[in-house]
DRENMAR-634784 format. One record per residue (C-alpha): x, y, z; chain. Coordinates in pm, 1 decimal, padded with zeros to 6 digits. Example, Ala and Ser with C-alpha at 12.3 -4.5 7.8 and 13.67 -1.06 7.14 Angstrom:
2
<r><xx>01230.0</xx><yy>-00450.0</yy><zz>00780.0</zz><chaine>A</chaine></r>
<r><xx>01367.0</xx><yy>-00106.0</yy><zz>00714.0</zz><chaine>A</chaine></r>
END
This chain:
133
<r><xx>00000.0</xx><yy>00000.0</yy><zz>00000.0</zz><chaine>A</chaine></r>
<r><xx>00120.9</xx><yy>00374.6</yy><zz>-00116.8</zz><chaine>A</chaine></r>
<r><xx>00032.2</xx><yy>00694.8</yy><zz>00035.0</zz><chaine>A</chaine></r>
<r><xx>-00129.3</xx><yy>00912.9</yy><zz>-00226.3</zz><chaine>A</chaine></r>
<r><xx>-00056.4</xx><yy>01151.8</yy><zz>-00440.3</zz><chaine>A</chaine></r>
<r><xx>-00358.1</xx><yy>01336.9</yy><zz>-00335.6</zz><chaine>A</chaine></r>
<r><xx>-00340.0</xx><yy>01657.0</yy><zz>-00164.9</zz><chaine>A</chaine></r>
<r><xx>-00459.2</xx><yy>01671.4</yy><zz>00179.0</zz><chaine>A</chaine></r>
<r><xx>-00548.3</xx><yy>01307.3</yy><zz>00206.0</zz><chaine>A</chaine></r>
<r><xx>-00762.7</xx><yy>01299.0</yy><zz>00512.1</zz><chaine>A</chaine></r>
<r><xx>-01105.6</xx><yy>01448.1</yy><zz>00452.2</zz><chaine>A</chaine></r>
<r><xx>-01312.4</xx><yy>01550.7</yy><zz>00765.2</zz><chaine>A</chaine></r>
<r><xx>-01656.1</xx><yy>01569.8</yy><zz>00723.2</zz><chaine>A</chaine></r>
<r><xx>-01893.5</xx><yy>01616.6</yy><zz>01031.6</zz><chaine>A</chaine></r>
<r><xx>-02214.8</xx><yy>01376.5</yy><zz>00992.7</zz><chaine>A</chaine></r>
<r><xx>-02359.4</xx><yy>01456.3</yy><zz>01295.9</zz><chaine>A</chaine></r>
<r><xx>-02306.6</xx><yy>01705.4</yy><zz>01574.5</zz><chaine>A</chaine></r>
<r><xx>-01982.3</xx><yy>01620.8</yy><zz>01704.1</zz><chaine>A</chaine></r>
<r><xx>-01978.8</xx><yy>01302.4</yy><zz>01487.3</zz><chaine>A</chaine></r>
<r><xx>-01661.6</xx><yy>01341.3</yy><zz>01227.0</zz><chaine>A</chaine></r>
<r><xx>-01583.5</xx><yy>01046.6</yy><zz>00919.1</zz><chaine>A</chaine></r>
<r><xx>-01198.3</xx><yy>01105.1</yy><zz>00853.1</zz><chaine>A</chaine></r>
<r><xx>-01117.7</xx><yy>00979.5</yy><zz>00479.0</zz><chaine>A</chaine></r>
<r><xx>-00810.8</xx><yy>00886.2</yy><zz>00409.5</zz><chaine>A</chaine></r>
<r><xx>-00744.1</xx><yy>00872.1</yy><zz>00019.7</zz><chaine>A</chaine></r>
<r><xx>-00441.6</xx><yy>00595.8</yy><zz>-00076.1</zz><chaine>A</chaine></r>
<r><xx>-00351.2</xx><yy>00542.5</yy><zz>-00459.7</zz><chaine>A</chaine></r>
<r><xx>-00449.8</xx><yy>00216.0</yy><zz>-00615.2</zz><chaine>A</chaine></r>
<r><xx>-00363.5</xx><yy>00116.4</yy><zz>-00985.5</zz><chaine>A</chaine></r>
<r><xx>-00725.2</xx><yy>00283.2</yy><zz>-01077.6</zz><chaine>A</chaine></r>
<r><xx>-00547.1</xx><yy>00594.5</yy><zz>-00970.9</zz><chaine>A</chaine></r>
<r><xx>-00507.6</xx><yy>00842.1</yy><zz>-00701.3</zz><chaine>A</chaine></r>
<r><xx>-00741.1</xx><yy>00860.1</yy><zz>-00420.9</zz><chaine>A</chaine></r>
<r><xx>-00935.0</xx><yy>00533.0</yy><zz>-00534.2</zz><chaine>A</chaine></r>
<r><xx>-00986.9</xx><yy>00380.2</yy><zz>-00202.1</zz><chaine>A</chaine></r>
<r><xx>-00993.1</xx><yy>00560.3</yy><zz>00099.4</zz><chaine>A</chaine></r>
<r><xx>-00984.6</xx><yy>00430.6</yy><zz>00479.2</zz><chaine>A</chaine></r>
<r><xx>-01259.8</xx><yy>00532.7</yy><zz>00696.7</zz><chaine>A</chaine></r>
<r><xx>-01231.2</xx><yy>00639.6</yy><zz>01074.9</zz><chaine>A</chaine></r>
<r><xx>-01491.5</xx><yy>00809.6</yy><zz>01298.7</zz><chaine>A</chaine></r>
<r><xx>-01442.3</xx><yy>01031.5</yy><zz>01633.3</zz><chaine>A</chaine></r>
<r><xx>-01693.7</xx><yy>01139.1</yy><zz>01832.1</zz><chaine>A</chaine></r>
<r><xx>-01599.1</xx><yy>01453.8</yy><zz>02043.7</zz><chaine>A</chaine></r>
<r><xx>-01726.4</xx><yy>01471.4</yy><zz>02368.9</zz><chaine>A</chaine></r>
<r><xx>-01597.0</xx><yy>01443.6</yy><zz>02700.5</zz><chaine>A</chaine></r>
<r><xx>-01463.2</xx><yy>01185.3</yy><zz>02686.7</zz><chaine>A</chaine></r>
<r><xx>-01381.7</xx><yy>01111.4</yy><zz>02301.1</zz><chaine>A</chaine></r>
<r><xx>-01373.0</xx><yy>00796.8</yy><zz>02110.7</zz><chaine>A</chaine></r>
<r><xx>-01178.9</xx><yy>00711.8</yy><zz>01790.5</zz><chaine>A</chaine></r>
<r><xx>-01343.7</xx><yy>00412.2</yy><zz>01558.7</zz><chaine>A</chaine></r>
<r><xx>-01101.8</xx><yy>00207.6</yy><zz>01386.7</zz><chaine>A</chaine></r>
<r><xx>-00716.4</xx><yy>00336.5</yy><zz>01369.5</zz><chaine>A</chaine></r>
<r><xx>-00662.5</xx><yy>00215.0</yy><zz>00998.0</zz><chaine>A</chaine></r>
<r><xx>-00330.6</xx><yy>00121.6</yy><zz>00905.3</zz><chaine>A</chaine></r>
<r><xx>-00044.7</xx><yy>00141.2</yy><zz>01097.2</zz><chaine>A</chaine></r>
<r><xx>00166.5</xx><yy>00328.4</yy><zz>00798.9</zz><chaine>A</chaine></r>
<r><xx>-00123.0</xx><yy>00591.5</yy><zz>00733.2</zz><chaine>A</chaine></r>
<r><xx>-00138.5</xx><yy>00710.1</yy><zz>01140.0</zz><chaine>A</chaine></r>
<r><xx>00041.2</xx><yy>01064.9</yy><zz>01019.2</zz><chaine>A</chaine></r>
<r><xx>-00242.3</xx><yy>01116.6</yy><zz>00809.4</zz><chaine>A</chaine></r>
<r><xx>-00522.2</xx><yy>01008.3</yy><zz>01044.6</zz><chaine>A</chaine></r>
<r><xx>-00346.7</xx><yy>01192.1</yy><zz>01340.4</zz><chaine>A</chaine></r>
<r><xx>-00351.7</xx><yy>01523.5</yy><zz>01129.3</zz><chaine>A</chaine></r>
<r><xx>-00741.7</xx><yy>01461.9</yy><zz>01062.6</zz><chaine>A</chaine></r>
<r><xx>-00833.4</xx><yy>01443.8</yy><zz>01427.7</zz><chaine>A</chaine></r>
<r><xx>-00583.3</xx><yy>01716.7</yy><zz>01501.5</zz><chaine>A</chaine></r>
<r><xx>-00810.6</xx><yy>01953.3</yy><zz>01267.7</zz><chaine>A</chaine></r>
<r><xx>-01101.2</xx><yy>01848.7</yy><zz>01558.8</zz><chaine>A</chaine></r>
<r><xx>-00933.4</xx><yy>01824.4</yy><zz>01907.7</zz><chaine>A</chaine></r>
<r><xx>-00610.1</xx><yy>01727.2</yy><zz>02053.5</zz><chaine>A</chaine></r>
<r><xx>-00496.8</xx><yy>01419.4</yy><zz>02067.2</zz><chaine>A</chaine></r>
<r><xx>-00431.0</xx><yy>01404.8</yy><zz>02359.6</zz><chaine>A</chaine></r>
<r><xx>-00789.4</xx><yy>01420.2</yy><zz>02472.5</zz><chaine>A</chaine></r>
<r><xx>-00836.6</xx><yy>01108.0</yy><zz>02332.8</zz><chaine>A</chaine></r>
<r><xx>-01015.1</xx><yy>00847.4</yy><zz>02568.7</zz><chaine>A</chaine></r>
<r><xx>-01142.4</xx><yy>00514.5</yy><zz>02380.1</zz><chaine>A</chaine></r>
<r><xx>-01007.7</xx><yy>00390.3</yy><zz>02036.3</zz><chaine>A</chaine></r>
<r><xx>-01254.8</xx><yy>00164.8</yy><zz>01984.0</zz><chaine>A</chaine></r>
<r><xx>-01267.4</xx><yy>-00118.2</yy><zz>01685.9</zz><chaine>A</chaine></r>
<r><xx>-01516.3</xx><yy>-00419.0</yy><zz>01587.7</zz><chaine>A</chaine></r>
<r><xx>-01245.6</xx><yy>-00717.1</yy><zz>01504.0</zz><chaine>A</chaine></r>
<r><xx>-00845.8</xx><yy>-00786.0</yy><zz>01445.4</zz><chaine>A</chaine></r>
<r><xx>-00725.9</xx><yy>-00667.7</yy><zz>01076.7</zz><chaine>A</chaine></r>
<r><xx>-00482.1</xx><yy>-00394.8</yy><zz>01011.9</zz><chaine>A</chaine></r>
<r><xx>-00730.9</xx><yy>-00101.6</yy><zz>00851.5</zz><chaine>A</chaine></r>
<r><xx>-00909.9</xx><yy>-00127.0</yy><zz>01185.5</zz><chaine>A</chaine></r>
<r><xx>-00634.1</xx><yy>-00152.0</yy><zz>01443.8</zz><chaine>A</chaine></r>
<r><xx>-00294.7</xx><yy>-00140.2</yy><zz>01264.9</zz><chaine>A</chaine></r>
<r><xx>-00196.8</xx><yy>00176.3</yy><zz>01436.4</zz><chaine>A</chaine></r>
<r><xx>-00332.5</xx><yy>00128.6</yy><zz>01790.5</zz><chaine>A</chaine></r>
<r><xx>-00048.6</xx><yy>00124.2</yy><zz>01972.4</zz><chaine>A</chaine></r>
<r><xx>00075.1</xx><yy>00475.0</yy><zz>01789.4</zz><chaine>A</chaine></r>
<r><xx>-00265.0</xx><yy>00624.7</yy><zz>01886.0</zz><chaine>A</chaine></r>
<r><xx>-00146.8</xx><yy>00459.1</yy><zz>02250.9</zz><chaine>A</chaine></r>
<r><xx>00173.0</xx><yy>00626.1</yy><zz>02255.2</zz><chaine>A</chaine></r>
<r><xx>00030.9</xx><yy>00916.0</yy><zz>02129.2</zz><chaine>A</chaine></r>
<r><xx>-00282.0</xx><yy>00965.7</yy><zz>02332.5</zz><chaine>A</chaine></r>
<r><xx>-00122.4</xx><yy>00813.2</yy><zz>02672.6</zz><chaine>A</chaine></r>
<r><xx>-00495.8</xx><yy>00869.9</yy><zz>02805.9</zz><chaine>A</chaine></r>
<r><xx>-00661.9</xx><yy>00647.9</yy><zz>02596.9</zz><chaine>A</chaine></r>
<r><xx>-00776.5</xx><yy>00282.8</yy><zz>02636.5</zz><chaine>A</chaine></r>
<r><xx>-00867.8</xx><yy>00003.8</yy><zz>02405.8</zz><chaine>A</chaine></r>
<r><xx>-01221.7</xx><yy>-00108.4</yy><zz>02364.7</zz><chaine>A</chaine></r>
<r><xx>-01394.9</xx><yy>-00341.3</yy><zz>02143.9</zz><chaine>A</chaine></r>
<r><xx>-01720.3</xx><yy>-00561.0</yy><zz>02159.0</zz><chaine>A</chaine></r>
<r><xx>-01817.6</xx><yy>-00886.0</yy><zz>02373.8</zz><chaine>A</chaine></r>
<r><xx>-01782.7</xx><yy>-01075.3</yy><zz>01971.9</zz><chaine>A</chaine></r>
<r><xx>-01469.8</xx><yy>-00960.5</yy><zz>01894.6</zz><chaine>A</chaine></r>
<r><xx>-01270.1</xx><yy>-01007.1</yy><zz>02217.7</zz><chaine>A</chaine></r>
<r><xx>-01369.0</xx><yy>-01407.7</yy><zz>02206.4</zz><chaine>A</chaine></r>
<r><xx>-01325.0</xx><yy>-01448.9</yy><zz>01818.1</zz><chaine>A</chaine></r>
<r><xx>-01017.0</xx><yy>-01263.4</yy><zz>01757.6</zz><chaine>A</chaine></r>
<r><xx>-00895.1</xx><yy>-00947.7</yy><zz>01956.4</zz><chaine>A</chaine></r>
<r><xx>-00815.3</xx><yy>-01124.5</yy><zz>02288.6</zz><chaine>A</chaine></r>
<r><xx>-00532.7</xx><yy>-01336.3</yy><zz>02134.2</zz><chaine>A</chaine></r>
<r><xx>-00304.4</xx><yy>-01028.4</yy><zz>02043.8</zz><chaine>A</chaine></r>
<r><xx>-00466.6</xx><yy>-00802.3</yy><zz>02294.1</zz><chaine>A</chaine></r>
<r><xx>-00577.6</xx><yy>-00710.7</yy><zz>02611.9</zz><chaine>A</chaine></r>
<r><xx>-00825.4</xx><yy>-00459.2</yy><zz>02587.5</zz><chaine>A</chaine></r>
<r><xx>-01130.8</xx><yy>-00346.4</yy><zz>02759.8</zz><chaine>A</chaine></r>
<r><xx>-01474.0</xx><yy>-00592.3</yy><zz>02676.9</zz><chaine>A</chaine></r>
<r><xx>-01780.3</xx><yy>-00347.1</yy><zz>02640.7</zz><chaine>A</chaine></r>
<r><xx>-02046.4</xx><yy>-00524.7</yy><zz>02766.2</zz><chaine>A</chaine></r>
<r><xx>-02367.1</xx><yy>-00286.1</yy><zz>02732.1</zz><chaine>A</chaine></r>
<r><xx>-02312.7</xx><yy>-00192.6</yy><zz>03102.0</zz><chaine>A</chaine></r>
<r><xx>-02054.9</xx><yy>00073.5</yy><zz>03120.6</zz><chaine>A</chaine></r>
<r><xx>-01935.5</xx><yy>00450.4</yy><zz>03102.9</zz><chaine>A</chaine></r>
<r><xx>-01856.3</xx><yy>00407.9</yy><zz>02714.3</zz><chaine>A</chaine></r>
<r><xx>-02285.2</xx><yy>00373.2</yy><zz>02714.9</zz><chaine>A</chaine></r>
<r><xx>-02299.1</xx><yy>00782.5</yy><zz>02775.0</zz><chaine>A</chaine></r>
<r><xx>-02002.6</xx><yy>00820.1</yy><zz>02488.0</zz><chaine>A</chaine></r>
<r><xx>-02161.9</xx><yy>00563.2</yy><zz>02220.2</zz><chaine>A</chaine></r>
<r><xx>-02543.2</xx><yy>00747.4</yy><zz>02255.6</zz><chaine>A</chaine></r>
END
């Protein structure tokens, strides 16, 4: 996988209030900015990041949610299973966001996440309730 050619790669858009989809544009042989990598944050106290996407795109996603917030304020990356456009930069986002913790689903954490990770199980019954309404 390539970076792009495209200027400004990561698109913001905000869908809802205080909902943002990053888009992050990579070049594929149909040409630049074919495919693009999807993330969303949702600002709020305590802010959540959905899927990390790859590992070698973090500058790119970093400098999307840096257009919203710090990074820093950071407080859940969450992510539904164990594949690289969902995770592959966690522990950068870690490093980067020393705040934030690791969350995923009840599914995921038995079928695949658990084996590589430890991360936090959301079970329906929790603080991240407030944060995913």
């Amino acid at each position: 996988m390539s970076q792009t050619t495209v200027p400004n790669p990561t698109r913001v858009d905000e869908i809802a209030d205080g909902i943002y989809r990053l888009a992050t544009a990579i070049d594929l042989p149909d040409g630049p900015g074919a495919f693009s990598f999807n993330q969303y944050l949702i600002d709020d106290d305590e802010p959540l990041l959905f899927h990390t996407g790859p590992r070698k795109l973090f500058p790119l996603v970093r400098q999307g949610v840096e257009e919203i917030m710090p990074l820093s304020r950071l407080r859940y990356i969450g992510f539904s299973h164990f594949e690289a456009d969902e995770c592959g930069a966690l522990n950068d986002f870690l490093a980067a966001a020393p705040g934030a913790e690791p969350v995923c689903g009840q599914v995921a954490a038995m079928v695949s996440v658990n084996d590589p990770l430890r991360v936090r199980v959301h079970d329906g019954n929790d603080d991240l309730d407030a944060a995913l309404r």
